[in-house]
C-alpha positions in Angstrom: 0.0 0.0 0.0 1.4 3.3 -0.8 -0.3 5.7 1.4 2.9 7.2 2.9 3.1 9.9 0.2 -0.4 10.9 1.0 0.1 10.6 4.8 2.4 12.6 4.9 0.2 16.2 3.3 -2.5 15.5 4.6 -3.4 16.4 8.2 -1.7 20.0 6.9 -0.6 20.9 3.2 -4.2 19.8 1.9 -5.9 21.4 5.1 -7.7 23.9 3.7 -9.7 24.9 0.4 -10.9 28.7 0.4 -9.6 30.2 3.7 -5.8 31.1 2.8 -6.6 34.7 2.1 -9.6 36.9 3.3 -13.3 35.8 0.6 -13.3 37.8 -2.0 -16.6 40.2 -1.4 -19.5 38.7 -3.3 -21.6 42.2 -2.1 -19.4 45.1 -2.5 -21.6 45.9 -5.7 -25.0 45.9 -6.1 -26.4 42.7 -7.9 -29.5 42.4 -10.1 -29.1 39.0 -10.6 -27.2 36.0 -12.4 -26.1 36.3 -15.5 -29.0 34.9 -18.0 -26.1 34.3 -20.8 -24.1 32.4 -19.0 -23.9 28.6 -19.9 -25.2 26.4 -17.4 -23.1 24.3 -15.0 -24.0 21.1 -16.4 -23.8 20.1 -19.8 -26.3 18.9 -21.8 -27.1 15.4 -21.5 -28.1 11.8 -23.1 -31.7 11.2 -22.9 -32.4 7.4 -21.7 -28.8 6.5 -23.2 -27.9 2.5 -23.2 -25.2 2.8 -21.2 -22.7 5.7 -19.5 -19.2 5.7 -19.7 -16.6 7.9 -18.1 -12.8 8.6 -20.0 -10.4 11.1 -19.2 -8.2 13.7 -21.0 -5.1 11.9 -18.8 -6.0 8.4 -19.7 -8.3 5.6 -17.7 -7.5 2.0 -16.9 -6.9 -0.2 -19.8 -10.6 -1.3 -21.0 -12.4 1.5 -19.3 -11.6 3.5 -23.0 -13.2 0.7 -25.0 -17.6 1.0 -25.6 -18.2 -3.1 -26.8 -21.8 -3.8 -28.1 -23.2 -7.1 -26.8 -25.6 -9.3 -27.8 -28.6 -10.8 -25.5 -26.4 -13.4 -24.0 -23.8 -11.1 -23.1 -21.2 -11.7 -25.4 -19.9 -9.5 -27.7 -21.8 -9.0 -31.0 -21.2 -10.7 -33.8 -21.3 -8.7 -36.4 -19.6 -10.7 -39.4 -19.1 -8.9 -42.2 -21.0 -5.9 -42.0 -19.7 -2.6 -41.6 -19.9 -1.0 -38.1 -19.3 2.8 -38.2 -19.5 4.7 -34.4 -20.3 8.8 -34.2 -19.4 11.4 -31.4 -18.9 14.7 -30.9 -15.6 14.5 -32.1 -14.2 17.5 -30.1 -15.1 15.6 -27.2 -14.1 11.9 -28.0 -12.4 10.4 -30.8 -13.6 6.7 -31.9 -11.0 4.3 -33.2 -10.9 0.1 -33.5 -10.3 -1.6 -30.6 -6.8 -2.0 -29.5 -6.1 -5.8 -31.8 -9.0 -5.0 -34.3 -8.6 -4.0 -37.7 -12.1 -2.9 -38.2 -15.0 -1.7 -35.4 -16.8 -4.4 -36.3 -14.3 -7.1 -35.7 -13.6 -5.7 -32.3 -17.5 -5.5 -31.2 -16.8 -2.0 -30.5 -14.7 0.9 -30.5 -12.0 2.6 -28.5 -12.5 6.0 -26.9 -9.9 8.3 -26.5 -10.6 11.5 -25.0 -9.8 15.2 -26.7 -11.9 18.0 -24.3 -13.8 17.8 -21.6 -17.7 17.6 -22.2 -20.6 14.6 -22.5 -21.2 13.7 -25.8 -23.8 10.8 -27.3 -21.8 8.0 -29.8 -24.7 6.8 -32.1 -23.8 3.2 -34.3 -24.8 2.2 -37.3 -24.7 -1.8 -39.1 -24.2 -0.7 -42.5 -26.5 1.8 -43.1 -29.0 1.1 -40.6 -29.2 3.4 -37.2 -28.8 0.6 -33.9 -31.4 1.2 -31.3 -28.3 1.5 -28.9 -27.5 5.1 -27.7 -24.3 5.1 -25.2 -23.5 8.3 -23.1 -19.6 9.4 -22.6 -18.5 12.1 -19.9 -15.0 13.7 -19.8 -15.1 15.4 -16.9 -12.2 18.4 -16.7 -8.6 16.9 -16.2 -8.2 19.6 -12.8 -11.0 18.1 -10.9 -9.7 14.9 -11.2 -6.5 16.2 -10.1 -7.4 18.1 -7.2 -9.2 15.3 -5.8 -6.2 13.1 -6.2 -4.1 15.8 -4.5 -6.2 17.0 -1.6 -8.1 13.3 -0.8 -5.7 10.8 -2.2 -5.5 8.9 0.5 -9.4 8.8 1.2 -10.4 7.5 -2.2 -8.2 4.9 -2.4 -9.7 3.8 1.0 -13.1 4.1 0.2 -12.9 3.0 -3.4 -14.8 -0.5 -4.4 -12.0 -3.0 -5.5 -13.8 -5.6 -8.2 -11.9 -8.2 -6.6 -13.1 -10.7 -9.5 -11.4 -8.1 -11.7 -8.2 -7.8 -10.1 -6.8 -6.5 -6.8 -6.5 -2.5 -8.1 -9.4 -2.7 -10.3 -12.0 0.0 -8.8 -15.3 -1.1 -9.5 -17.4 0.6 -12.1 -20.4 1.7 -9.4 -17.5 2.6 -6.6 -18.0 5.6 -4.8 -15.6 7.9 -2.5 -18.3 10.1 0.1 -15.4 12.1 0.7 -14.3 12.9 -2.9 -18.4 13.8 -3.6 -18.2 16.5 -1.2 -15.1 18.1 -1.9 -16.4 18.1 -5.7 -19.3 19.3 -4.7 -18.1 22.0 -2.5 -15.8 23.2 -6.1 -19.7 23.2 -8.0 -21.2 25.1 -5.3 -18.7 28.0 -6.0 -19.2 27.9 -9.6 -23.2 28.3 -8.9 -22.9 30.8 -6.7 -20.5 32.6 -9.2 -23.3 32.2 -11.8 -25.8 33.6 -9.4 -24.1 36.3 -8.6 -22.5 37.1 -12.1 -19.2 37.5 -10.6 -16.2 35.2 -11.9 -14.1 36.5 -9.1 -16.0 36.0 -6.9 -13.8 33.3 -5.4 -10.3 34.5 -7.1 -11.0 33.4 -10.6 -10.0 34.9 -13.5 -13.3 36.5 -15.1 -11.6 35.7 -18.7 -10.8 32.3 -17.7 -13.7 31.6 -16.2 -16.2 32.1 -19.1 -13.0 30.9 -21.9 -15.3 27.4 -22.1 -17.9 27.0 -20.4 -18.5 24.8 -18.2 -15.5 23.0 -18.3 -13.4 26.4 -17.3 -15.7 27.1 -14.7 -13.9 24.3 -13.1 -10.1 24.8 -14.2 -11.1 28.9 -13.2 -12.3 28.5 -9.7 -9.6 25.2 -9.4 -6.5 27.4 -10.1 -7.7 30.6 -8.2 -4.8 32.0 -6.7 -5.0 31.4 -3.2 -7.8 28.9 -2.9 -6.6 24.9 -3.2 -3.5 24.3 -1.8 -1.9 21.7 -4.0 -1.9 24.0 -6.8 0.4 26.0 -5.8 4.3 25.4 -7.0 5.6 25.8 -3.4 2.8 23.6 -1.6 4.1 19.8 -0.8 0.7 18.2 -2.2 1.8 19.7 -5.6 3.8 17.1 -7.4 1.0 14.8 -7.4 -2.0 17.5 -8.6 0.4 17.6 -11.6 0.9 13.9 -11.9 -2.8 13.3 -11.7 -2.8 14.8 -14.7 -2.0 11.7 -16.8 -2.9 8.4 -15.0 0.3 6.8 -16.7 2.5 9.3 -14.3 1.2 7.2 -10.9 1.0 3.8 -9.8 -0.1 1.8 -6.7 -3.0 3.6 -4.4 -2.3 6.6 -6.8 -4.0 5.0 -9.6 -6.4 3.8 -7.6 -7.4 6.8 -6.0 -6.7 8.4 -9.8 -9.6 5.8 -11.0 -12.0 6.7 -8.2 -11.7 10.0 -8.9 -12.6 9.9 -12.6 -15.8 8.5 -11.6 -16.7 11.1 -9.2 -15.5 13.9 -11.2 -18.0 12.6 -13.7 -20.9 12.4 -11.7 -19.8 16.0 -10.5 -19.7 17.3 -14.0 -22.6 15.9 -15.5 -24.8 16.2 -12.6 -25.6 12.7 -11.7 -24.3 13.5 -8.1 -26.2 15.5 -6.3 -24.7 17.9 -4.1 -23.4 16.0 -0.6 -21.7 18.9 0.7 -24.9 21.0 2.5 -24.1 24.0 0.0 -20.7 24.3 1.3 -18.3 26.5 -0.4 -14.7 25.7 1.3 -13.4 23.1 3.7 -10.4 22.2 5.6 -8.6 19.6 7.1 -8.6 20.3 11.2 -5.7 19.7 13.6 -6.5 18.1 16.9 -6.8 20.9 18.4 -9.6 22.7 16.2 -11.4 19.3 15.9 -11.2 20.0 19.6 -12.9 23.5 19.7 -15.4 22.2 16.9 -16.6 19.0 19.6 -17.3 20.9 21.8 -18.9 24.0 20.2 -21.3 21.1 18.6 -21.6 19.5 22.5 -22.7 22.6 23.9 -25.4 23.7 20.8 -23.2 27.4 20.3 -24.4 29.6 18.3 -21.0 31.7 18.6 -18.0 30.4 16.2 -15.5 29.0 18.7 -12.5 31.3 18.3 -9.5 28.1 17.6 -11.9 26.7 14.5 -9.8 27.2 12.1 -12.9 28.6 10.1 -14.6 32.3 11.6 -16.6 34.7 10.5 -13.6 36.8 9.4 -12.5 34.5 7.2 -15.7 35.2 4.9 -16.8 38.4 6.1 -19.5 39.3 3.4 -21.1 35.4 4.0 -20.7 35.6 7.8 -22.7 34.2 10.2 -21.0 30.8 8.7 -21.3 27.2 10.2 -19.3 24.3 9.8 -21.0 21.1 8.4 -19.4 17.9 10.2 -20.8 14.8 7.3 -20.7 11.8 8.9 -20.0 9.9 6.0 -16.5 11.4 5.0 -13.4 9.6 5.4 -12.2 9.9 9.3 -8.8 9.1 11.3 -8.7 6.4 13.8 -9.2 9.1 16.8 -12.5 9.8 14.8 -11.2 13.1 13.2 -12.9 13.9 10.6 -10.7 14.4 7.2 -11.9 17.5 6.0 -15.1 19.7 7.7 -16.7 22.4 5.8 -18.0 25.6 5.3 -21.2 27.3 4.3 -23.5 30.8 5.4 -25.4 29.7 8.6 -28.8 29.7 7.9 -31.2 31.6 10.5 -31.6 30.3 14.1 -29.0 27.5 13.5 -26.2 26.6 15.1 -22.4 27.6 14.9 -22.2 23.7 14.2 -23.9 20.9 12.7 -23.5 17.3 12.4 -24.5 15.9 8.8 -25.8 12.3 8.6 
């Protein structure tokens, strides 16, 4: 197991996602409302597609590129001698033979290999005749992958769902990582309340970058914000392996696994098939003993009053304040039971300073 590397950043270097530098101030100008031009977070999608798939700018496990079409029993089709011929948005994916297949129809199938990210519908036809078959394809952006390698390596790997049948790294195809859905859903939050707000910085981004192309920058724009995830920055420890998660051949061991897990949450991030887990959180951090400490006991005693030793406050997002920290029971925690990462959103009214998620 090769969890040192990831052991080692983070209880600290990965501690803290949108409290480095005082939140930019959402209010400082009057607001009419979002933008109504602005493309929406999700792509468009698949209706009733056959099957989903998710691929990756930086590569996926060997077999996880390849859409086969089987017959009833199972197996794949036999198609003989016709002529199988596979269309995408070819911006998104690009469609090829099957690695040891001269032809598409010979392999059952094609190989996918992505280009940009997007979702994008791949449509067959047997000759000249449309297949009833419809398969969906998400590429989620290559920086949310990345970040959640580098801020939660260590967490997917442990919470991924090893298809044992399929071998002993193999993360099953319906795995899921609770902790890697919140911190992707904390980055969506930030890119809706950008776009209801119509204010690209409002969290650090780049306005230019952040409307470049839509939706995918959204995410690379409020990722790379100066100031705002720690493992993006050059000088940060957790930053060798944000920019090796950015092709899956560059890692190996736990690193591809949590690399695997992560493509399939950034996909259900992206295209909307997870649902937000995060409580409409907006930042989160990784607490030391001592503000898990303060954050106990501030929950214990029901106070309404941020405890000073935190690590969150009001000051830290002074146009948002009152804020509360969400404790979610279902991410990753340390064997003392300190939670991995706790999080961040505007209190709502007659709440509490803290509040324990189910």
């Amino acid at each position: 197991m090769r969890l040192a590397r990831y052991a080692a950043v983070v209880a600290f270097a990965l501690s803290c996602a949108g409290c480095w530098s005082p939140f930019q101030n959402p209010f400082s100008n009057p607001f009419s409302g979002g933008s109504d031009d602005r493309p929406e977070v999700t792509p468009s999608r698949v209706t009733q597609p056959s099957k989903k798939y998710a691929v990756a700018v930086g590569g996926v496990m060997p077999g996880r590129d390849e859409i086969v079409i089987f017959d009833t029993s199972g197996n794949p089709r036999d198609f003989g001698t016709s002529t199988l011929t596979c269309t995408p948005d070819d911006s998104i994916i690009k469609l090829a033979a099957r690695t040891g297949y001269d032809t598409e129809a010979a392999g059952s199938g094609v190989k996918v290999t992505a280009v940009s990210p997007g979702v994008t519908a791949v449509r067959c036809k047997l000759d000249s005749n449309d297949m009833s078959e419809v398969y969906e394809v998400t590429v989620p952006p290559q920086s949310l992958i990345q970040i959640l390698v580098a801020e939660a390596g260590q967490q997917l790997s442990e919470e991924a769902k090893i298809d044992e049948d399929a071998g002993a790294d193999v993360v099953a195809l319906d795995s899921s990582s609770p902790t890697a859905e919140a911190l992707g859903s904390v980055i969506r939050n930030r890119i809706e309340l950008i776009n209801q707000k119509d204010r690209p910085a409002l969290f650090n981004a780049n306005p230019d970058d952040y409307d470049a192309d839509p939706p995918a920058s959204y995410y690379d724009a409020v990722i790379m914000a100066q100031g705002q995830f720690s493992p993006t920055a050059a000088a940060d420890s957790s930053n060798d392996i944000f920019m090796e998660a950015e092709r899956r051949a560059w890692l190996s061991g736990d690193e591809r696994v949590a690399y695997d897990q992560a493509v399939i949450t950034a996909a259900g991030i992206f295209n909307g098939d997870i649902a937000d887990t995060a409580g409409s959180s907006f930042a989160f951090r990784t607490p030391t003993d001592d503000e898990w400490a303060a954050i106990s006991q501030a929950f214990a005693v029901a106070a309404v009053n941020m405890p000073a030793n935190a690590g969150f406050s009001d000051a830290s997002f002074p146009d948002l304040d009152p804020i509360q920290i969400l404790v979610l029971q279902d991410v990753w925690k340390y064997d003392d039971g300190r939670p991995a990462f706790v999080f961040a959103r505007s209190r709502p009214e007659n709440s509490y300073a803290v509040v324990n998620v189910p």
